[in-house]
Backbone and ligand atoms as CSV (ligand in chain L), in Angstrom:
chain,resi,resn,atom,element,x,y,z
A,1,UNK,N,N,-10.082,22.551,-6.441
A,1,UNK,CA,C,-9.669,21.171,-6.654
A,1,UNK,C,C,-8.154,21.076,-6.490
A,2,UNK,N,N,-7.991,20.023,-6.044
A,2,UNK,CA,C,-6.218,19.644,-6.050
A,2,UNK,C,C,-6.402,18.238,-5.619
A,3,UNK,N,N,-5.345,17.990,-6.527
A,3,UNK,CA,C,-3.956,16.645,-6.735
A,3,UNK,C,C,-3.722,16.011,-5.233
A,4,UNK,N,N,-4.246,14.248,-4.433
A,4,UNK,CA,C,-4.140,13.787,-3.408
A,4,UNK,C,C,-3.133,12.954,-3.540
A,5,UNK,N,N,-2.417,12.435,-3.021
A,5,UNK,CA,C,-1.797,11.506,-3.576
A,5,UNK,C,C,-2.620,9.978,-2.302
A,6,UNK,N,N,-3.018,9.718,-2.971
A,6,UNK,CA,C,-3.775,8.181,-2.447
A,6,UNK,C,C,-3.181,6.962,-2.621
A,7,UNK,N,N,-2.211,6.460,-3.462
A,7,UNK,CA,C,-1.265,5.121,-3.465
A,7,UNK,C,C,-0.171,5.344,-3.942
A,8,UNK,N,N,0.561,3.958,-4.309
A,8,UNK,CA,C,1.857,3.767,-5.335
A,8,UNK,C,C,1.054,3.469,-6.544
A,9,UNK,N,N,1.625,3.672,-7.623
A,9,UNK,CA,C,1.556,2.987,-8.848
A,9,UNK,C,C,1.347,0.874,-8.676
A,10,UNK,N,N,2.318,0.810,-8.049
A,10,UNK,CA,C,2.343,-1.248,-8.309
A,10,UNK,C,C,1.471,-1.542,-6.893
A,11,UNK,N,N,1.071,-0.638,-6.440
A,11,UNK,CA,C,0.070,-1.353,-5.155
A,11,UNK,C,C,-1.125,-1.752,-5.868
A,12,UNK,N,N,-1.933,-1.452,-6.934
A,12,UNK,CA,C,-2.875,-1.856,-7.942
A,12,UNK,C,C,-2.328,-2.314,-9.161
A,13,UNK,N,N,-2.469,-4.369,-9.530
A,13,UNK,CA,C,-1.962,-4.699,-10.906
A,13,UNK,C,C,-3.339,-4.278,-11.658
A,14,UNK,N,N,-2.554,-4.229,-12.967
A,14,UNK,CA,C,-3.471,-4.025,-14.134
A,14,UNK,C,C,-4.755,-4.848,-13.628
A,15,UNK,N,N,-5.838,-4.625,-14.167
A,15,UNK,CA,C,-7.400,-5.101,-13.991
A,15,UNK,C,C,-7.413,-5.209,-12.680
A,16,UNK,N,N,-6.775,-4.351,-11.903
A,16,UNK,CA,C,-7.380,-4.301,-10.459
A,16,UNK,C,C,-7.840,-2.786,-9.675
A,17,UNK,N,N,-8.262,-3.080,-8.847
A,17,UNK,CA,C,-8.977,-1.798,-8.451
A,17,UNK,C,C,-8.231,-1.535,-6.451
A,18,UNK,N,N,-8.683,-0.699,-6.146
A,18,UNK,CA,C,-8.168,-0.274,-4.696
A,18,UNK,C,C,-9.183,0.495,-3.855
A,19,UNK,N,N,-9.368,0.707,-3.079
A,19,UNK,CA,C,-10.354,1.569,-2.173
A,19,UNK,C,C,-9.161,2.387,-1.671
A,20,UNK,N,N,-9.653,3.344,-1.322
A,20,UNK,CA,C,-9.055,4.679,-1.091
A,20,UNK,C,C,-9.629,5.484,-0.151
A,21,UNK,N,N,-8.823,6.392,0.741
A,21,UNK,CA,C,-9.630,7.574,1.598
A,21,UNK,C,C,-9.113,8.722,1.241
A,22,UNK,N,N,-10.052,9.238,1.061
A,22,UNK,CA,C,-9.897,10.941,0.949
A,22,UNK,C,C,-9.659,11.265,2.474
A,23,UNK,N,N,-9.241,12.583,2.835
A,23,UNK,CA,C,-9.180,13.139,3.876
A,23,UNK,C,C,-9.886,12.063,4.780
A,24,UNK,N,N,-9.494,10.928,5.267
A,24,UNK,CA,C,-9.726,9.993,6.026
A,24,UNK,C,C,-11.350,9.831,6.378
A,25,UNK,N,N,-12.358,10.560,5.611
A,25,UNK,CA,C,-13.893,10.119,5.809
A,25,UNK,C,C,-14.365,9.732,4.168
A,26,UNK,N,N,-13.343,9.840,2.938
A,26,UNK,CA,C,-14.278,9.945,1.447
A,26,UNK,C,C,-13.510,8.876,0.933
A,27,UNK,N,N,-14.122,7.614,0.887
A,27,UNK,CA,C,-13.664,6.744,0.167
A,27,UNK,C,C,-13.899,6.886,-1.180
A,28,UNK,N,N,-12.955,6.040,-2.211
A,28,UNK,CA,C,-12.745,6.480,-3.994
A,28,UNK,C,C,-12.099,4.826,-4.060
A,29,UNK,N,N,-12.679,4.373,-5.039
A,29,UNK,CA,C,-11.601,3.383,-5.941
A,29,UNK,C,C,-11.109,3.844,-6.953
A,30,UNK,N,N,-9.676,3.491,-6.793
A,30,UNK,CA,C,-8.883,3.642,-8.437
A,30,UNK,C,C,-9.247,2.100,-9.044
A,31,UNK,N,N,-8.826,2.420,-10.515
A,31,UNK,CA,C,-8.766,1.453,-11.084
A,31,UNK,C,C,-7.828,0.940,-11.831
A,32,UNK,N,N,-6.758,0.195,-12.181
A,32,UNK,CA,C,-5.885,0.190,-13.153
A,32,UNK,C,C,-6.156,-0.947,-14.200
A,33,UNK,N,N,-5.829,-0.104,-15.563
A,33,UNK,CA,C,-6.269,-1.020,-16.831
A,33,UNK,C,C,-4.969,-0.696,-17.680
A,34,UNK,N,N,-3.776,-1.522,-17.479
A,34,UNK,CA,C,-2.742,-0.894,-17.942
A,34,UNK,C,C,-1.702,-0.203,-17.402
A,35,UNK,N,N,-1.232,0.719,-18.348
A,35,UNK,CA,C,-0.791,1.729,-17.059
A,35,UNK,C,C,-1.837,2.794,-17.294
A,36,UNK,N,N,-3.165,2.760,-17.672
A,36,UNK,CA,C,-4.445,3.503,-17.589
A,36,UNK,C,C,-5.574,3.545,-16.060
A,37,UNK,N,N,-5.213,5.104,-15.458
A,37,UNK,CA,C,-5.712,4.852,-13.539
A,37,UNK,C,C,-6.869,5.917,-14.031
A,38,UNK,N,N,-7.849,5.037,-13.123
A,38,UNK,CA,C,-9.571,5.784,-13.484
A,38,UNK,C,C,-10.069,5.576,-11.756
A,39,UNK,N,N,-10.934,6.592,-11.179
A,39,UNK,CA,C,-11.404,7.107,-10.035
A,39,UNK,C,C,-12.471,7.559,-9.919
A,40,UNK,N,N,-13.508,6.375,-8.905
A,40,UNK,CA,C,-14.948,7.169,-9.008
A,40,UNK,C,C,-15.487,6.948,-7.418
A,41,UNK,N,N,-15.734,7.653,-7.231
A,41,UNK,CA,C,-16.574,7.409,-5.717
A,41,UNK,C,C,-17.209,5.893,-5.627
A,42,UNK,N,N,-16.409,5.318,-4.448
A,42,UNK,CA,C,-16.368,4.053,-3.634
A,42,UNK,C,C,-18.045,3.434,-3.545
A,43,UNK,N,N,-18.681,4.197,-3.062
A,43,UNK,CA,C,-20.149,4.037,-2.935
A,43,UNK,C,C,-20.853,3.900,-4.445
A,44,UNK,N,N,-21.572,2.894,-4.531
A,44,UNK,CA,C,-22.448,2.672,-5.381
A,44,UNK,C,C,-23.800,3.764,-5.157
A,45,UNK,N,N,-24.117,3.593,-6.474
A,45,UNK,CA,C,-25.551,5.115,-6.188
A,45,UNK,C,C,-27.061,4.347,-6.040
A,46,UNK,N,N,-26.503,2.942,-6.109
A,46,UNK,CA,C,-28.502,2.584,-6.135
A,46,UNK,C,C,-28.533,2.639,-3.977
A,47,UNK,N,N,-27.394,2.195,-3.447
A,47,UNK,CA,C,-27.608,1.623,-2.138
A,47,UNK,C,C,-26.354,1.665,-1.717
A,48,UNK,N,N,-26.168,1.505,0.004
A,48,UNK,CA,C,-25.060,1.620,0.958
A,48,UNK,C,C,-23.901,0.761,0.132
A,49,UNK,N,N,-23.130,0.328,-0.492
A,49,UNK,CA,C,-22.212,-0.515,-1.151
A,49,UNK,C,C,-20.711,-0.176,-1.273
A,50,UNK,N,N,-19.873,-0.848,-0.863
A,50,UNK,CA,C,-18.647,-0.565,-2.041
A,50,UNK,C,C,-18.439,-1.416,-2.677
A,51,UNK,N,N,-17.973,-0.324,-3.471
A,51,UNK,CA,C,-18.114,-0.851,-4.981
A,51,UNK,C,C,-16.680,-1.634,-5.318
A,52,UNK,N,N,-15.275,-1.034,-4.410
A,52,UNK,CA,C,-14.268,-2.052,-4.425
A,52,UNK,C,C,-14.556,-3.273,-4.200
A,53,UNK,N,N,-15.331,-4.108,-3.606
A,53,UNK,CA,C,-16.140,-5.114,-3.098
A,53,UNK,C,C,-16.812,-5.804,-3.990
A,54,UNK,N,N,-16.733,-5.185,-5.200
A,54,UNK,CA,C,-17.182,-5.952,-6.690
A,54,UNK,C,C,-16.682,-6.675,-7.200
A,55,UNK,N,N,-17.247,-6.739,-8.828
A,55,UNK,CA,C,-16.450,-7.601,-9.535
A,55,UNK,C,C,-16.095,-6.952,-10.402
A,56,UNK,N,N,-14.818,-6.880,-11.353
A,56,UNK,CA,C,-13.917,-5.393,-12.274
A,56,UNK,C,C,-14.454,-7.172,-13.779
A,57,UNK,N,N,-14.884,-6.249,-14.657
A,57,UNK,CA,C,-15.029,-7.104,-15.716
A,57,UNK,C,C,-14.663,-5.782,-17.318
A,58,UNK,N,N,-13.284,-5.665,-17.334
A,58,UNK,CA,C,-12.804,-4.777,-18.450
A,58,UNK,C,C,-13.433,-3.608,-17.579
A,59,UNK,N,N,-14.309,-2.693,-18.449
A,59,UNK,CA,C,-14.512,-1.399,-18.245
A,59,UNK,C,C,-15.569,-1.201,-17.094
A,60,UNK,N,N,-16.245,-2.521,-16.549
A,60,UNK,CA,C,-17.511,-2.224,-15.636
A,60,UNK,C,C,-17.047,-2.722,-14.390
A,61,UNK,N,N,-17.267,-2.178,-13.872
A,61,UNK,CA,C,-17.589,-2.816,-12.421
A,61,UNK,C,C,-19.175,-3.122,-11.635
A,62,UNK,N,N,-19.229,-4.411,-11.359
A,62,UNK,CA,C,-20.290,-4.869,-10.744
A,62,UNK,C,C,-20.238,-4.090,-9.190
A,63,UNK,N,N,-21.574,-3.765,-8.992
A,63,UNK,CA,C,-21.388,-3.992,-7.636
A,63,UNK,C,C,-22.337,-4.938,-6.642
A,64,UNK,N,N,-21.481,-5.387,-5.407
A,64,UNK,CA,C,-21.770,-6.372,-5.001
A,64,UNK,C,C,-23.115,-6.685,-4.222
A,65,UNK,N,N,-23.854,-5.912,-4.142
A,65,UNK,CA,C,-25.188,-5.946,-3.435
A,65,UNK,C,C,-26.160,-6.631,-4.416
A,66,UNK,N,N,-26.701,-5.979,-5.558
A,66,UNK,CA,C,-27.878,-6.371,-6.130
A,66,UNK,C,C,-27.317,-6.427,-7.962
A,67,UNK,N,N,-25.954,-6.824,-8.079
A,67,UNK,CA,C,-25.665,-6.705,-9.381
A,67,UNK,C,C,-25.449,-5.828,-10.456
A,68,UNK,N,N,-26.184,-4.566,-9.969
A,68,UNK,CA,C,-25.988,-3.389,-10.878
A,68,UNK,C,C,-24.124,-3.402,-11.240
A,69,UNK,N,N,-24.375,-2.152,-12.573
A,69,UNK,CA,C,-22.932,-1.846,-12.568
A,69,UNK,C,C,-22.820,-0.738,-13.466
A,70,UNK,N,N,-21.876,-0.576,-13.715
A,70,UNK,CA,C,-21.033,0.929,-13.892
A,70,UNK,C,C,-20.130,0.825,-14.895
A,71,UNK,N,N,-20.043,1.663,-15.763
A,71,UNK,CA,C,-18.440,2.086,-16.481
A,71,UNK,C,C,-17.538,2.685,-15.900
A,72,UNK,N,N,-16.346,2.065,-15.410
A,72,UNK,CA,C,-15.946,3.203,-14.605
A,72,UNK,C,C,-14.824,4.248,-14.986
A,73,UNK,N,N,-14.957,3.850,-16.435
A,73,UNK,CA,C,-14.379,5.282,-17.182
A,73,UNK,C,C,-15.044,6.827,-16.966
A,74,UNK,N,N,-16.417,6.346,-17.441
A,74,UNK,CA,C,-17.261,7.411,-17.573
A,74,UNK,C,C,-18.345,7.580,-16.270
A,75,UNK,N,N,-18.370,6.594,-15.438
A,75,UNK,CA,C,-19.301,6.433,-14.314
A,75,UNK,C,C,-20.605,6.243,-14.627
A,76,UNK,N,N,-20.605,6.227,-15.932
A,76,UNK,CA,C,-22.340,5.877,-16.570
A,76,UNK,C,C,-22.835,4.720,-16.126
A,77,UNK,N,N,-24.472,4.326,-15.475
A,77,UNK,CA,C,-24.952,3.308,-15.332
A,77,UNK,C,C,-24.537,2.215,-16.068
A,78,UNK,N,N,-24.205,0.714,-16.350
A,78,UNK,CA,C,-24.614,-0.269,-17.154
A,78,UNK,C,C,-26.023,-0.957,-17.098
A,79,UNK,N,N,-25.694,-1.702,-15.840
A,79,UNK,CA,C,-26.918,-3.073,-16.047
A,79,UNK,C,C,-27.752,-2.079,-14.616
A,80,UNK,N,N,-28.658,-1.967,-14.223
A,80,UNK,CA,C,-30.193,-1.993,-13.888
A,80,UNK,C,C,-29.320,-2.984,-12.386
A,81,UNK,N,N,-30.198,-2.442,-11.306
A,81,UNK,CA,C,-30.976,-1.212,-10.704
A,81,UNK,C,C,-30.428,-0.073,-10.924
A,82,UNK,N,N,-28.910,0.164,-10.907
A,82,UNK,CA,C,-27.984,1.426,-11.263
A,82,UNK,C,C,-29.095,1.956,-12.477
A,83,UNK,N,N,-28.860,3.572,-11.418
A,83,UNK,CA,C,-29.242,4.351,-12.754
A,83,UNK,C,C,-28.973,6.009,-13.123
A,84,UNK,N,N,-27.822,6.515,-11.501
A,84,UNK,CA,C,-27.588,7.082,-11.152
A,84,UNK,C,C,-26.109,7.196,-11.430
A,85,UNK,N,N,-25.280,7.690,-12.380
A,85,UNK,CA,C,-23.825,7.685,-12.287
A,85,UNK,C,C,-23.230,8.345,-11.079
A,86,UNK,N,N,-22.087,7.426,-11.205
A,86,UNK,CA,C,-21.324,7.393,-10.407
A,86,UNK,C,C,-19.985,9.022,-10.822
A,87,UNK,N,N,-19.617,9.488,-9.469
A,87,UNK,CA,C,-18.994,10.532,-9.707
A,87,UNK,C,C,-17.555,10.282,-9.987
A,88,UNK,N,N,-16.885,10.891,-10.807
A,88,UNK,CA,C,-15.761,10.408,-11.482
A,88,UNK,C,C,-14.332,11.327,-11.140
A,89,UNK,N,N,-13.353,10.944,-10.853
A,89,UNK,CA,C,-12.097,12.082,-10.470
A,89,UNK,C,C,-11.191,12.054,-11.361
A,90,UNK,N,N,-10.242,12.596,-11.621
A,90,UNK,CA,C,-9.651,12.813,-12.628
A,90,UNK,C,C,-8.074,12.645,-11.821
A,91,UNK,N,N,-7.200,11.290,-12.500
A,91,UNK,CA,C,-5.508,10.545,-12.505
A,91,UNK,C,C,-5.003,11.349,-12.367
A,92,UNK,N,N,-3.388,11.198,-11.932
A,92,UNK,CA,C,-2.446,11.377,-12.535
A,92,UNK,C,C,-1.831,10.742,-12.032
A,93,UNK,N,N,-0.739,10.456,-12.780
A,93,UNK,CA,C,0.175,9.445,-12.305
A,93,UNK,C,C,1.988,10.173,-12.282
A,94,UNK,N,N,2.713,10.509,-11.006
A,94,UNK,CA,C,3.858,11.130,-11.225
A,94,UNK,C,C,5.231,10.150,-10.834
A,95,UNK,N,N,5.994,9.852,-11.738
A,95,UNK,CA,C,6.444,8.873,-10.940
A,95,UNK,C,C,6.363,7.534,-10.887
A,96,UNK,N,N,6.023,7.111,-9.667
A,96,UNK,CA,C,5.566,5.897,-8.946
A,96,UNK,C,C,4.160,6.196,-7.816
A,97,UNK,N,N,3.456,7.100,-8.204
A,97,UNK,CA,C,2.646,7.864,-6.905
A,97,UNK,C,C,1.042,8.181,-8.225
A,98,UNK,N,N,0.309,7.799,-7.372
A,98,UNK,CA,C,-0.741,7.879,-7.984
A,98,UNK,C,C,-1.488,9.404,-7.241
A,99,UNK,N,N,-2.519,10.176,-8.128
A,99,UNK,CA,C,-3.121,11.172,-7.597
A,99,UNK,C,C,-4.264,11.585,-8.088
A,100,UNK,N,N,-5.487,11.717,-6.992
A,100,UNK,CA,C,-6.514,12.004,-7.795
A,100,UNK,C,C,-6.837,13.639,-7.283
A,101,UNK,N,N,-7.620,14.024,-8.552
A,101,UNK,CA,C,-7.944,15.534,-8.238
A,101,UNK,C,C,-9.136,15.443,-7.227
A,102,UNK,N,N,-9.503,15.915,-5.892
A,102,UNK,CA,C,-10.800,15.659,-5.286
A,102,UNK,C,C,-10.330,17.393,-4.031
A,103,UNK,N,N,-11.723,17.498,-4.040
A,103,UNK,CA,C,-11.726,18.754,-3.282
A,103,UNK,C,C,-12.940,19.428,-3.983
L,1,LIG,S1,S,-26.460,-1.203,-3.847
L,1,LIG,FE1,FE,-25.375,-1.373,-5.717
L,1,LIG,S2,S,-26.796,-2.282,-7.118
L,1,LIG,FE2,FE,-27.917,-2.020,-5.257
């Protein structure tokens, strides 16, 4: 595993989220709640989706196909069809430079 650096810090305001590429084929949304940055694989797990493409409501994110949704602290299912968590990466923030651990 190792540290990507994927944005700035102020390119995502608080309660907003970002889509992201890994090595230019693995999309990830961050999320910012604060100065609190959370990272889970872009794709929703019921179906083809991104999930940046949702709706951010505090800790869940909807996603935009069939309503399901997610914590995206913990990537745990919420609401139905989701039932499959979502995979989760682990912040850091150095700076002004955001980074997620993925590899
Ligand atoms: S594709 Fe996301 S809830 Fe169905």
């Amino acid at each position: 595993m190792s540290f990507i650096k994927v944005c700035q810090r102020d390119e995502i305001p608080s309660g907003g989220m970002r889509r992201v590429m890994i090595d230019d084929r693995t999309p990830i949304t961050i999320y910012r709640i604060g100065d609190e940055f959370f990272a889970t694989s872009d794709y929703c797990t019921h179906g083809i989706a991104s999930l940046s493409e949702g709706e951010l409501n505090g800790d869940v994110i909807e996603c935009p196909f069939h309503g399901g949704s997610f914590n995206f602290r913990t990537g745990e299912p919420v609401d139905a069809p989701c039932t499959i968590p979502l995979e989760c990466f682990k912040v850091e923030v150095q700076n002004d430079d955001v980074f997620v651990n993925y590899g």
